[in-house]
C-alpha positions in Angstrom: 114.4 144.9 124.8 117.0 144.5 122.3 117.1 141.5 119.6 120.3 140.5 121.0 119.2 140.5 124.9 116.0 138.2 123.5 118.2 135.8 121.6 120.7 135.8 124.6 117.7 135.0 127.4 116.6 132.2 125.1 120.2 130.5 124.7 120.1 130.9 128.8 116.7 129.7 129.3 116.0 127.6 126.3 119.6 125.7 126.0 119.3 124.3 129.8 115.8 123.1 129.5 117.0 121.1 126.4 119.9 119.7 128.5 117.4 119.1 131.2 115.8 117.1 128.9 118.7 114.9 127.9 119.6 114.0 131.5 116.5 113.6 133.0 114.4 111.7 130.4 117.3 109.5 129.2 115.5 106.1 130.1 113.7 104.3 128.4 116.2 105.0 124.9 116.2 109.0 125.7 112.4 109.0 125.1 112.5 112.5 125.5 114.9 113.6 123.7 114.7 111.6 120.9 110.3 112.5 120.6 111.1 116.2 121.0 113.7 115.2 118.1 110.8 113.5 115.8 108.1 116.2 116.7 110.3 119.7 116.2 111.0 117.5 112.6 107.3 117.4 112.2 107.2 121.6 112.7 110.4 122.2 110.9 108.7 120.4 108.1 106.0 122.8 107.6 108.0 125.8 107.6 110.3 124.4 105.1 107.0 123.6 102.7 106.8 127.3 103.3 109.1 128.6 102.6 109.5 126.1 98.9 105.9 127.4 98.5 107.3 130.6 97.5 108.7 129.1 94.2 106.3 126.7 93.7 103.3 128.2 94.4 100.9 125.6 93.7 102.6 123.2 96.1 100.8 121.7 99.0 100.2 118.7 100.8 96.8 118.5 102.5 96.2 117.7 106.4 98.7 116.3 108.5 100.8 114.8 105.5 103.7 117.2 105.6 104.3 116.6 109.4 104.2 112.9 108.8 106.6 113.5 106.0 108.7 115.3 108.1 108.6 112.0 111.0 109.4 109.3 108.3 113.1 109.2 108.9 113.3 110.4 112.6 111.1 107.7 113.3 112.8 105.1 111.3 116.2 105.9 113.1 114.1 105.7 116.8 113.1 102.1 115.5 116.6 101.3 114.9 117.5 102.8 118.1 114.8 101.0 120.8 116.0 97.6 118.2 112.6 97.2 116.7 114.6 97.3 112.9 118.3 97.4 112.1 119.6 100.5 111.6 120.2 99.2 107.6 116.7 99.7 107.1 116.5 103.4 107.3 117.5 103.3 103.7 114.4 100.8 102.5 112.1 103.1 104.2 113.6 106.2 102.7 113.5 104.0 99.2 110.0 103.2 99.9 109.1 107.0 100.8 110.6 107.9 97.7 108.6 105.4 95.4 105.6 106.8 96.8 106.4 110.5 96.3 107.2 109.8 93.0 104.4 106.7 92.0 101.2 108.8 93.3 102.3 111.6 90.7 100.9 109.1 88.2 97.7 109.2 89.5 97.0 112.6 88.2 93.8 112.8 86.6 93.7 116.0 85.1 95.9 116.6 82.2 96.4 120.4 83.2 98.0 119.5 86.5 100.9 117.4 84.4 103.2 120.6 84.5 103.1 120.5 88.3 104.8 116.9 88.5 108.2 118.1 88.6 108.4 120.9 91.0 106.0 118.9 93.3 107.7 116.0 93.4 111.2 117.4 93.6 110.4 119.6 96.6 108.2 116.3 98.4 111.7 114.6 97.9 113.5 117.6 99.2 111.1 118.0 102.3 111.6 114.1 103.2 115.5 115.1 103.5 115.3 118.5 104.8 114.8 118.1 107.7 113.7 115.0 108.8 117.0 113.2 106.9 119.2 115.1 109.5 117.0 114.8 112.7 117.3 111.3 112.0 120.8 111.4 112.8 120.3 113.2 116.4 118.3 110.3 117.1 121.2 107.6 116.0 123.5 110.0 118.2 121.3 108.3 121.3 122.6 105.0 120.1 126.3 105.7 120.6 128.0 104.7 124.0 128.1 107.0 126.6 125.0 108.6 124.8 123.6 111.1 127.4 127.5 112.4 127.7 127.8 112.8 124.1 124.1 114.2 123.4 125.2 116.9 126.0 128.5 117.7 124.1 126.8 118.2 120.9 124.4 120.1 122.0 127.0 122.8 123.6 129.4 122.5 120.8 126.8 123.7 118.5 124.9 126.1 120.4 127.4 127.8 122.2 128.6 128.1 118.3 125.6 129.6 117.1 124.7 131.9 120.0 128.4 133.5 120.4 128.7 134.2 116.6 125.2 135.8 116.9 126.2 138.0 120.0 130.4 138.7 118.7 128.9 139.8 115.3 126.4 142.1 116.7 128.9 143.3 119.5 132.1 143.4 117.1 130.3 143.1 113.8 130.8 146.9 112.5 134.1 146.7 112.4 134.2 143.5 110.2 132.6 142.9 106.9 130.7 140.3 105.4 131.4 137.1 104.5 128.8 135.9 102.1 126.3 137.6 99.8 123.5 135.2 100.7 123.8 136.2 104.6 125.1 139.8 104.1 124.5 140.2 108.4 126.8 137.4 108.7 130.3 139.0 109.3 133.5 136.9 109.8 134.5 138.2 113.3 131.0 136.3 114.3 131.9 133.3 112.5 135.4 133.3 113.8 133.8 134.4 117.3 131.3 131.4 117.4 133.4 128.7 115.7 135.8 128.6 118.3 133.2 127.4 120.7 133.0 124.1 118.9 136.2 123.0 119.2 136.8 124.3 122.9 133.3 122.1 123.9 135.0 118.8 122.8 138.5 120.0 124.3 136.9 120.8 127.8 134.4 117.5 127.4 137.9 115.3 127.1 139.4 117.0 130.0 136.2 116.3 132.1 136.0 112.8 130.8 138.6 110.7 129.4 136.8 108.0 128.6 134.1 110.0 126.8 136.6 111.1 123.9 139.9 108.6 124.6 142.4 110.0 122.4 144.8 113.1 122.2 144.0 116.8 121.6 144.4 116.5 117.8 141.5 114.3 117.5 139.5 116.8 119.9 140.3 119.1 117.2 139.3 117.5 114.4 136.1 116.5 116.0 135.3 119.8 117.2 136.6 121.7 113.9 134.3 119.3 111.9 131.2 119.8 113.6 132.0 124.2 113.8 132.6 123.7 110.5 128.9 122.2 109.7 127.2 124.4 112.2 128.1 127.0 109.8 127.3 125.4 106.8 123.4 124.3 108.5 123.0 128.1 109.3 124.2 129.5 105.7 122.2 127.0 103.9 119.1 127.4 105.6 119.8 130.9 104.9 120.4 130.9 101.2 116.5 129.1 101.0 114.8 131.6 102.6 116.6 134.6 100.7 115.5 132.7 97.4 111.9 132.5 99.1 112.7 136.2 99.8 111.5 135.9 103.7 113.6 136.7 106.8 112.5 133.5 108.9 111.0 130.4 108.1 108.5 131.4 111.2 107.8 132.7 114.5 107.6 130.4 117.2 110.8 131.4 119.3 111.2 135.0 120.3 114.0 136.8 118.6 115.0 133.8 116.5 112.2 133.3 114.4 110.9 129.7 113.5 111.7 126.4 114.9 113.9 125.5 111.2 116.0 129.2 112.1 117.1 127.5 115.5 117.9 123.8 114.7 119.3 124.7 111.1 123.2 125.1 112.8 122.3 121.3 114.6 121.3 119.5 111.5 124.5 119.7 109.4 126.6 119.0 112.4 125.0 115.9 113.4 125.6 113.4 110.9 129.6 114.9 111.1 129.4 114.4 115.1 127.9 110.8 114.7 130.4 109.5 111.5 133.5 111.3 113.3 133.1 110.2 116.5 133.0 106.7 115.6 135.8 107.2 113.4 137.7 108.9 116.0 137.2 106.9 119.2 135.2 103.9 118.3 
């Protein structure tokens, strides 16, 4: 079975049960969606520590403290969400995550380990943004009005995105040439092929729903342009760390895609742009 039919029964199998989710588990605060959010944060965590482990090689955190790490702000933004904090407070807790990352590095006790403070410290404070930082803001999506409408949207626009550019590179690819050096598979008739996919969600969400995106067809398209826009961004960036680890995927968990990180990379970037925008736009 080819890579491409893989990734393809995946979109079609995996992308449903994820909407399935959403729809059906949306009470009490989109429970489900929003503790699938927080755990995948916890396992994206680790493979990011991978793959920064790489480059500094005697990183690690010991036990269970890089998927707490990676829970911190997801967690914080459920708080917010169920009403338990304001949603102000997500930056105290990150300020207070940060003091700690930095404080315990003067606890040290052997002077020989005083050359590791910098790289560990600036990759704990990396890992406490990437990813948990953005999956915090697919939880504060469920806060919005209309959220179970607009968690679906997102969702399409993005991975309708991600899968088409995958599947109109591979199909149309060879004729086309490539974009960037750090993705060299990446060709621009997949970009252009996927990207449109964003904007055409949010067009044919409006015409479904009026109410869900009030407004006329430009703002559609700004909306929808943004978040294509940041689906590509997510996917390159995640893409330029793991070609300065020097490793093809961050892990192994999905068939054909590789780790958990290599399948929510394209929905991190574009969910703080579909949250700000929206409320921008229509709010």
């Amino acid at each position: 079975m080819s890579n491409v039919t893989v990734r393809l029964l995946v979109f079609f199998i995996g992308l449903p049960i994820l909407l399935a989710i959403v729809v059906v588990f949306n009470e009490p605060y989109h429970i489900g969606f929003n503790l699938l959010a927080i755990a995948t944060s916890a396992v994206c965590t680790v493979e990011a520590a991978n793959l920064f482990a790489h480059k500094a090689k005697n990183y690690r955190i010991r036990g269970i403290g890089l998927p707490l790490l990676g829970t911190v702000l997801p967690i914080s933004a459920f708080l917010a969400v169920v009403g338990v904090v304001p949603i102000e407070s997500q930056l105290g807790i990150l300020a207070i995550a940060t003091m700690a990352t930095l404080g315990v590095e003067a606890f040290r006790k052997n002077p020989t380990e005083f050359s590791e403070i910098l790289p560990h410290a600036t990759t704990t404070l990396v890992l406490l943004l990437y990813p948990g930082f953005f999956f915090a803001y697919l939880v504060r999506i469920t806060a919005l009005p209309h959220a179970t409408a607009l968690v679906l949207v997102f969702l399409c626009a993005v991975y309708l995105n991600d899968s088409l550019a995958y599947a109109t590179g591979k199909v149309f690819g060879h004729r086309s040439t490539s974009v960037l050096a750090v993705s060299p598979n990446k060709t621009l008739v997949g970009f252009l092929g996927g990207f449109v996919m964003s904007p055409i969600s949010i067009l044919a969400a409006a015409v479904l729903d009026p109410n869900l995106f009030p407004g006329g067809p430009a703002q559609h398209l700004a909306l929808g342009t943004a978040v294509g826009i940041a689906v590509i961004l997510g996917d390159l960036a995640e893409s330029a760390l793991k070609r300065s680890a020097t490793i093809k995927d961050s892990g192994s968990v999905i068939p054909g895609r590789g780790g958990l990180l290599d399948s929510v990379d394209s929905a991190l970037f574009a969910a703080p742009v579909y949250y700000y925008l929206y409320q921008v736009l229509y709010m």
